[in-house]
C-alpha positions in Angstrom: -122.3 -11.1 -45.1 -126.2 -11.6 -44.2 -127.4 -12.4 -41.5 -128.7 -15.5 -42.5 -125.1 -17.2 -42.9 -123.8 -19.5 -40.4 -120.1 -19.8 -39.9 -118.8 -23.1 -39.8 -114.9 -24.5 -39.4 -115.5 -28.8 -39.1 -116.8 -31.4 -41.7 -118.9 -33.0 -38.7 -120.7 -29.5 -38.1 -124.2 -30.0 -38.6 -124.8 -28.0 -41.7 -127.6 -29.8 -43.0 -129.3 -29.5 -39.7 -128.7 -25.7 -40.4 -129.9 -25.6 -43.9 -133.2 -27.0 -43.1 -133.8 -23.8 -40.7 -132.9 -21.8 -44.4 -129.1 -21.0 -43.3 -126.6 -20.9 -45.3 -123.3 -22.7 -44.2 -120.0 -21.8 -44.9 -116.8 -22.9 -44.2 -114.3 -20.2 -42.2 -111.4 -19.3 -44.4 -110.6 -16.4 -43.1 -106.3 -15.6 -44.0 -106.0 -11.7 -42.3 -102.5 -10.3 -42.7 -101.7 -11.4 -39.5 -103.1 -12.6 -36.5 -102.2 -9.7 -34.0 -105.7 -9.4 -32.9 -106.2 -13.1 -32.1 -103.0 -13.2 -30.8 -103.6 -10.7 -28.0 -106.8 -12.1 -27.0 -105.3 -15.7 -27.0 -102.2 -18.0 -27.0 -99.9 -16.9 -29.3 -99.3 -21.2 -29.7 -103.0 -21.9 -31.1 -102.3 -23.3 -34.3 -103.2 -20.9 -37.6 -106.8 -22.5 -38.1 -108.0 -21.3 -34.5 -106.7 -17.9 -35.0 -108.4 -17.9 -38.3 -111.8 -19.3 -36.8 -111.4 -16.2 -34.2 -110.4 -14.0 -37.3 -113.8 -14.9 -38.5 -115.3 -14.6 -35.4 -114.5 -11.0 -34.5 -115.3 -10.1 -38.5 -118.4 -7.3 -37.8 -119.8 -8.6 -41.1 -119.8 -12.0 -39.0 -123.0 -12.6 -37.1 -123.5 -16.7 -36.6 -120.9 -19.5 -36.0 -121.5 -22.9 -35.4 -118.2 -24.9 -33.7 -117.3 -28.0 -32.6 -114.8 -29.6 -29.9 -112.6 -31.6 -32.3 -109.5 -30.1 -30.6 -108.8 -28.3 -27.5 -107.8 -25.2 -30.2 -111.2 -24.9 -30.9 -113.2 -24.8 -27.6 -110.6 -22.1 -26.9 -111.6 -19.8 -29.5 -115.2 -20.7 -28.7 -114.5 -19.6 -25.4 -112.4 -16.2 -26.4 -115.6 -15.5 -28.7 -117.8 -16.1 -26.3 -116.1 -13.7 -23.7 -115.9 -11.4 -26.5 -119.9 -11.3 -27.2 -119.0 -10.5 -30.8 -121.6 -12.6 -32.4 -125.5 -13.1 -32.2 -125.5 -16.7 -32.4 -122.9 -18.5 -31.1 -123.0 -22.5 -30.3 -120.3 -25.2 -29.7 -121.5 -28.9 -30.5 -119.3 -31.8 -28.4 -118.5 -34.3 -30.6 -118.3 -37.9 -29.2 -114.8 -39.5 -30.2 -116.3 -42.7 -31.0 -118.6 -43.8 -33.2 -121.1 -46.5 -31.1 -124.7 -46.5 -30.4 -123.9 -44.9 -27.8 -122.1 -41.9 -28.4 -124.7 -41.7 -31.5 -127.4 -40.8 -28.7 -125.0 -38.4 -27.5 -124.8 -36.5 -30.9 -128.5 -37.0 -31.3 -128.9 -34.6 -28.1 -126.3 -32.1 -29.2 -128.2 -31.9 -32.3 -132.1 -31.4 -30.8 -130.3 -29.0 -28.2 -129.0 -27.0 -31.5 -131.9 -27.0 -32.9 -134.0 -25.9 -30.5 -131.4 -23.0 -29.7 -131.8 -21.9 -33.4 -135.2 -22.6 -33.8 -136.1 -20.0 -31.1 -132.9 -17.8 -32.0 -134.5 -17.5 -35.4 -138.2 -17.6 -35.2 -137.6 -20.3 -38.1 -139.3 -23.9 -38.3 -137.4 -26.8 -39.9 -137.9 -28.3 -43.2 -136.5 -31.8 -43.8 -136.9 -31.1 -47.4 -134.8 -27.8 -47.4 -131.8 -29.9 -44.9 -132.2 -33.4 -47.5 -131.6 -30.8 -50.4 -128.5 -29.5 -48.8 -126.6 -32.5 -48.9 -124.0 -32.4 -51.8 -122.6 -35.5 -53.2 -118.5 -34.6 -54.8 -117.8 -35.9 -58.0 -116.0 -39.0 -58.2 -112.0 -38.6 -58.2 -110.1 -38.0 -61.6 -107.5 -40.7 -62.8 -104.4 -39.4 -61.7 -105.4 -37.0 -58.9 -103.6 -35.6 -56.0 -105.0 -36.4 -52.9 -104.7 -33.1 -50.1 -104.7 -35.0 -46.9 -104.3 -33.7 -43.4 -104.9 -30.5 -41.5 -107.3 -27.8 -43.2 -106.0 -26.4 -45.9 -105.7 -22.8 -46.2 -107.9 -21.1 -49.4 -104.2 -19.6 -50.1 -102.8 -23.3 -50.3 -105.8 -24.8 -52.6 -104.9 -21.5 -55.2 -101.0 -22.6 -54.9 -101.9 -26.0 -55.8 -104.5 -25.8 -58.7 -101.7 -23.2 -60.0 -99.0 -25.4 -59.3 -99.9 -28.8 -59.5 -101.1 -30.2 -63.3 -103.5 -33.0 -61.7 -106.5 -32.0 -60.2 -106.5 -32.1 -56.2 -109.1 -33.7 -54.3 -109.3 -31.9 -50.6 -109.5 -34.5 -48.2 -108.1 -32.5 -45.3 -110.1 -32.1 -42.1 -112.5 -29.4 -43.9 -112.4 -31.0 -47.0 -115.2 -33.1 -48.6 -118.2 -34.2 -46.6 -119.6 -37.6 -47.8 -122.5 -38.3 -45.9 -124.8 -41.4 -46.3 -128.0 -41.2 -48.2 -130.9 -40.2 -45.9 -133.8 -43.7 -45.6 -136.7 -43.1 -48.3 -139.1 -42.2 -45.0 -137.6 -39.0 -45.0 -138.1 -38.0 -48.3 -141.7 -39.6 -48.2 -142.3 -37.7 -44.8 -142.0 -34.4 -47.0 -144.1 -35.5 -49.8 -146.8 -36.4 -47.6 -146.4 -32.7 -45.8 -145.0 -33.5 -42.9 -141.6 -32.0 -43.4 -142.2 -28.9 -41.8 -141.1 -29.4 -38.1 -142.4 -26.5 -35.5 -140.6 -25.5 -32.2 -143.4 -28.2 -30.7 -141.9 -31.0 -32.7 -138.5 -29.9 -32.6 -139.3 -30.2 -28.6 -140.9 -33.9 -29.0 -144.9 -32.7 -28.6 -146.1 -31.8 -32.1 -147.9 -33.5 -34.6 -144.9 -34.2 -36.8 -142.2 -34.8 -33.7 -141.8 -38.7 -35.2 -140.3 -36.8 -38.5 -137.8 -34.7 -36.6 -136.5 -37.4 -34.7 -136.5 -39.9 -37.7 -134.2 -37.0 -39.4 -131.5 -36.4 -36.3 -131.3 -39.9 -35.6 -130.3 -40.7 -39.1 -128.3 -37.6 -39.5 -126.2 -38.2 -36.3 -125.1 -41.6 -37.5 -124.6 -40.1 -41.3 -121.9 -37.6 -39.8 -120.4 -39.7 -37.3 -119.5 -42.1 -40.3 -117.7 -40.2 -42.4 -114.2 -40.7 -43.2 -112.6 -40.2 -39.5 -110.9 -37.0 -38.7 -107.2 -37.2 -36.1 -109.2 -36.8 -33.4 -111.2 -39.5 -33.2 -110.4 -42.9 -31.6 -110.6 -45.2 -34.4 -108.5 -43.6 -37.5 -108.4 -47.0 -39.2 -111.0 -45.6 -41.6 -108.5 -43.0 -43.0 -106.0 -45.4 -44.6 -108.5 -45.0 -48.0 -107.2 -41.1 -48.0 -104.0 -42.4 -48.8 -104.4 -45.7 -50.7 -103.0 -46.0 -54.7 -105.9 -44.5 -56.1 -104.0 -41.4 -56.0 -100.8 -40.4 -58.5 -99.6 -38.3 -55.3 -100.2 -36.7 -51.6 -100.0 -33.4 -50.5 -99.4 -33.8 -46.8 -100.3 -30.5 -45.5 -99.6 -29.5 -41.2 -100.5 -26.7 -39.3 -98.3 -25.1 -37.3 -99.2 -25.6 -33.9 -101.0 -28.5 -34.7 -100.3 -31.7 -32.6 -102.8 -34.2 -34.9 -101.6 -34.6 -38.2 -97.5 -34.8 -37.8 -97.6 -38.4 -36.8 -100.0 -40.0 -39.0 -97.7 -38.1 -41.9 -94.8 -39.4 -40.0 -96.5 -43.2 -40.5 -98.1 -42.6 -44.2 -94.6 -41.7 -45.3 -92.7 -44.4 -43.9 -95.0 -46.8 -45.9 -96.6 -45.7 -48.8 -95.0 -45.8 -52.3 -96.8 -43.3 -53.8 -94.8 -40.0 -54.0 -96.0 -37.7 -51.0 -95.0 -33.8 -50.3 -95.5 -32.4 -46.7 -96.3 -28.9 -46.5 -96.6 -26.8 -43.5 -99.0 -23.6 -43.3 -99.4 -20.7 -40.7 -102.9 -20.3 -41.8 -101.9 -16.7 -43.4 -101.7 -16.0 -47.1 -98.0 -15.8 -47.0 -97.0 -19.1 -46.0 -98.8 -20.5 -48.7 -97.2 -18.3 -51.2 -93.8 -19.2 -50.1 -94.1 -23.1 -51.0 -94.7 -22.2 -54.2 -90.9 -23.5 -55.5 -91.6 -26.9 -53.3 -95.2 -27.5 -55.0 -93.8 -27.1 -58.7 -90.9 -29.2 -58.0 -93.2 -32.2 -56.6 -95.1 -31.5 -60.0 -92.1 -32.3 -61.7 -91.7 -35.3 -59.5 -95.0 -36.6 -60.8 -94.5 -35.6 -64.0 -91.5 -37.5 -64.7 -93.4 -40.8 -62.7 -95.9 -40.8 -65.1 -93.6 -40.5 -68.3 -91.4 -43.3 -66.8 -94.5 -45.6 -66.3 -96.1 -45.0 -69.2 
């Protein structure tokens, strides 16, 4: 791995913040064998996606990561890795839990504080064309998907279930797809006119193009804070879309160790009429391979739902 890639394990990490310092962001997948190594540097309790994330982090091809507090799980392995001194750039952003003005200024400082920290960690300026170029737009939902809601879903898990499953699955777990809201025409304008190139000086709010930078975190702050909301934050009502008819099933998928995502399965189920199969993962590659059975079975279920109706 380069050292130019950034480690990431959250849909509201700042990626495209990342990407417009020439980064390249990618999401932690990492399924070892086993989790011995995390295990004996932390709780054997953290839930598999924490050990995973400190997998990743203790990886000597791994030289960046980029976390963020959406559970206590994570500011733990952000802490192990941090005692460890494993990495060259490491950096935690706190996430506000709600969504107001407010906590929007919050995230706007976490993300000038990130910048400036990479900014000088990589002798890089910014470039609001390279960050607006990042963001990717997912294609639209087939007719008769399967919607993967939940805790993150392992890479294991997503091969089970495109092998599995004959509808295509749309991953909407908590590091599934990031829809983020199109960035105001200033921005792209700002570039053309050649002021897309922010310095450490603007970055730091005294050089000549310090109005662009801000223009950029203050609209990218609100764009990730609006996405569909994760378990963690305090208004969830935004979720219910995740789950709604559009969908010819749901893959309910837990981790284990994971105290988020059991109750809002426990409340989808008891309501919903479309046909739903919980799965639980230990965020290793053999946990996934062992639902195998349970996955083609629910594809049989659907299957035969579809005949009936049609």
């Amino acid at each position: 791995m380069t050292e130019n890639v950034v480690c990431y394990g959250c849909k509201y990490a700042p990626i495209e913040l990342l990407a417009g310092f020439g980064a390249d962001a990618r999401l932690i997948m990492a399924e070892p064998q086993s989790f011995e190594v995390a295990e004996r540097l932390a709780h054997g309790n953290l839930c598999g996606f924490g050990k995973s994330v400190l997998a990743c982090g203790l990886d000597p091809n791994v030289h960046q990561m980029v976390l963020t507090t959406c559970c206590d799980v994570m500011r733990r392995a952000y802490d192990v890795l941090k005692a460890q001194g494993c990495l060259d750039f490491l950096w935690m952003v706190d996430l506000p839990h709600r969504t107001d003005a407010p906590e929007r200024r919050l995230l706007q400082a976490q993300l000038r504080s990130l910048a400036r920290a990479y900014a000088q960690f990589s002798g890089r300026s910014f470039e609001v064309g390279r960050a607006l170029a990042a963001i990717k737009v997912p294609p639209a939902p087939k007719p008769g998907s399967v919607a993967l809601v939940g805790a993150h879903a392992p890479q294991s898990l997503l091969d089970e279930l495109d092998h599995a499953l004959s509808r295509p699955v749309v991953n909407q777990t908590c590091t599934g797809e990031r829809i983020l809201a199109q960035p105001p025409i200033e921005l792209a304008r700002a570039e053309s006119a050649g002021c897309g190139r922010c310095t450490t000086a603007d970055i730091a709010g005294t050089g000549a193009n310090a109005s662009t930078f801000d223009r950029f975190v203050e609209w990218y702050a609100g764009a990730l804070l609006d996405q569909t909301p994760c378990m963690r934050m305090d208004d969830v009502g935004g979720r219910s879309g995740l789950v709604s008819g559009a969908h010819h099933g749901i893959v309910y998928h837990t981790m284990k160790f994971c105290d988020y995502y059991g109750f809002e399965y426990a409340d989808v189920a008891g309501t919903t009429a479309t046909p739903i199969l919980k799965l639980e993962t230990d965020g290793t590659r053999q946990s996934a391979g062992q639902l195998r059975t349970r996955i083609e079975a629910f594809d049989e279920t659907l299957r035969t739902d579809a005949a009936a109706a049609a």
